[in-house]
Backbone as JSON, one array per atom type, in Angstrom:
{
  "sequence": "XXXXXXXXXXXXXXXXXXXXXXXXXXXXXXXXXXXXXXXXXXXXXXX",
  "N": [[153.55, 0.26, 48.37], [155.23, -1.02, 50.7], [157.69, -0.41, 49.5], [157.63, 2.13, 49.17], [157.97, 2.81, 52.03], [159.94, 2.19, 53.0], [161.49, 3.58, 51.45], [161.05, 5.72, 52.76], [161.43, 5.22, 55.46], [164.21, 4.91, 55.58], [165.04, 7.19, 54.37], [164.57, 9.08, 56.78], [166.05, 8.01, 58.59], [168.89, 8.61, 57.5], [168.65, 11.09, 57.98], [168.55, 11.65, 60.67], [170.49, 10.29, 61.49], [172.54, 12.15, 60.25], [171.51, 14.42, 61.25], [172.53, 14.34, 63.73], [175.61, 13.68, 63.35], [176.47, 15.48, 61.52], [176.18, 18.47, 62.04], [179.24, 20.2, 62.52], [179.57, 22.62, 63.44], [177.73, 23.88, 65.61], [177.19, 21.39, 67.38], [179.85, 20.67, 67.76], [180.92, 23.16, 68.97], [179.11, 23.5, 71.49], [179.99, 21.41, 72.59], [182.61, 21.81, 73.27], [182.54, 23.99, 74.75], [181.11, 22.41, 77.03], [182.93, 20.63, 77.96], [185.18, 22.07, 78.5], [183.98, 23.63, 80.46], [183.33, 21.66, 82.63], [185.83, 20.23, 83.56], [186.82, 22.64, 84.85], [184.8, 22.97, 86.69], [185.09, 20.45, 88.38], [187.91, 20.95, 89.34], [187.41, 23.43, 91.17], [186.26, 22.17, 92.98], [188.08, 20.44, 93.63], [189.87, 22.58, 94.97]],
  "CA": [[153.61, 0.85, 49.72], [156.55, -1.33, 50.84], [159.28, 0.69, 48.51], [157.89, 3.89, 49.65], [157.72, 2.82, 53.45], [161.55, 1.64, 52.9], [162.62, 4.88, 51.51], [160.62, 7.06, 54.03], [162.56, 5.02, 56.96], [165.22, 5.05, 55.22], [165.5, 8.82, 54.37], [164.49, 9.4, 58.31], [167.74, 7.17, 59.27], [169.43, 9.54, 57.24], [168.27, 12.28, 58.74], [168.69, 11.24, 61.86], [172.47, 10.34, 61.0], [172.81, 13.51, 59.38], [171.62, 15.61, 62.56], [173.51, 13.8, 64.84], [176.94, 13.91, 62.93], [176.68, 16.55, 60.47], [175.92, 19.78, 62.48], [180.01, 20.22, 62.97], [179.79, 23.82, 64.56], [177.19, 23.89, 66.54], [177.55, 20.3, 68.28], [181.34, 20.89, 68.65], [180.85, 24.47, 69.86], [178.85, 23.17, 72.45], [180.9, 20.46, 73.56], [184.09, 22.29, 74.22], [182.15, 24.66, 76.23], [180.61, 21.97, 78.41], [184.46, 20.08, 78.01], [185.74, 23.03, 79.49], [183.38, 23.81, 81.85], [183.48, 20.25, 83.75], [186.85, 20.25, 84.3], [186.79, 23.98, 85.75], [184.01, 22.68, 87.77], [186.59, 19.21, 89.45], [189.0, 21.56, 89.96], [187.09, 23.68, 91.77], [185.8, 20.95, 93.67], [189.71, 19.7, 94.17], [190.44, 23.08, 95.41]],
  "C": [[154.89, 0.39, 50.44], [157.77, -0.5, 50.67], [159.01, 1.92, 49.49], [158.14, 3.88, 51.36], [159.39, 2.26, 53.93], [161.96, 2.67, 52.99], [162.19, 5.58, 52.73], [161.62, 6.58, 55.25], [163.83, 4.9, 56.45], [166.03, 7.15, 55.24], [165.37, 9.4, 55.68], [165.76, 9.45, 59.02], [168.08, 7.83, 59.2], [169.95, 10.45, 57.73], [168.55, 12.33, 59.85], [170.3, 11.51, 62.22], [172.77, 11.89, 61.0], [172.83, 14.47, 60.76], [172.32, 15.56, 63.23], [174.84, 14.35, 64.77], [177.32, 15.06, 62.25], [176.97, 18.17, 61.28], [177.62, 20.29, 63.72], [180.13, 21.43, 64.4], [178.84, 24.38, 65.23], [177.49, 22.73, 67.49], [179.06, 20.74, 68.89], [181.69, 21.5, 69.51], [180.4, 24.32, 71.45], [179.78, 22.3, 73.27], [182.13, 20.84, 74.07], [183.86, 23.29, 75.25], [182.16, 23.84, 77.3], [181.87, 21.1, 78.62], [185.06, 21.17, 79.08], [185.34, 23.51, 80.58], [183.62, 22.87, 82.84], [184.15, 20.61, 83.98], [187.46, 21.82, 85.1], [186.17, 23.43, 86.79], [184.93, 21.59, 89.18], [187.04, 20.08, 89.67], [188.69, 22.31, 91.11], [186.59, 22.72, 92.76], [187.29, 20.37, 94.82], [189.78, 21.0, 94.92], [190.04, 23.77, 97.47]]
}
């Protein structure tokens, strides 16, 4: 039970990892939207 209760949190981690970092073009996609949006938003703000 040990071994298998290793890999299972282990392969989770993984997974975890994996979602986080892996999913280049969606995560990125998003972030240069909301990148670009903020600083539209300050500006407007500045103006």
């Amino acid at each position: 039970m040990d071994g298998l209760d290793k890999i299972t949190l282990a392969l989770m981690v993984l997974l975890v990892v994996v979602a986080l970092l892996f999913p280049l073009s969606g995560s990125r996609g998003d972030g240069r939207k909301d990148g670009d949006g903020a600083p539209a938003k300050d500006r407007k703000r500045h103006r």
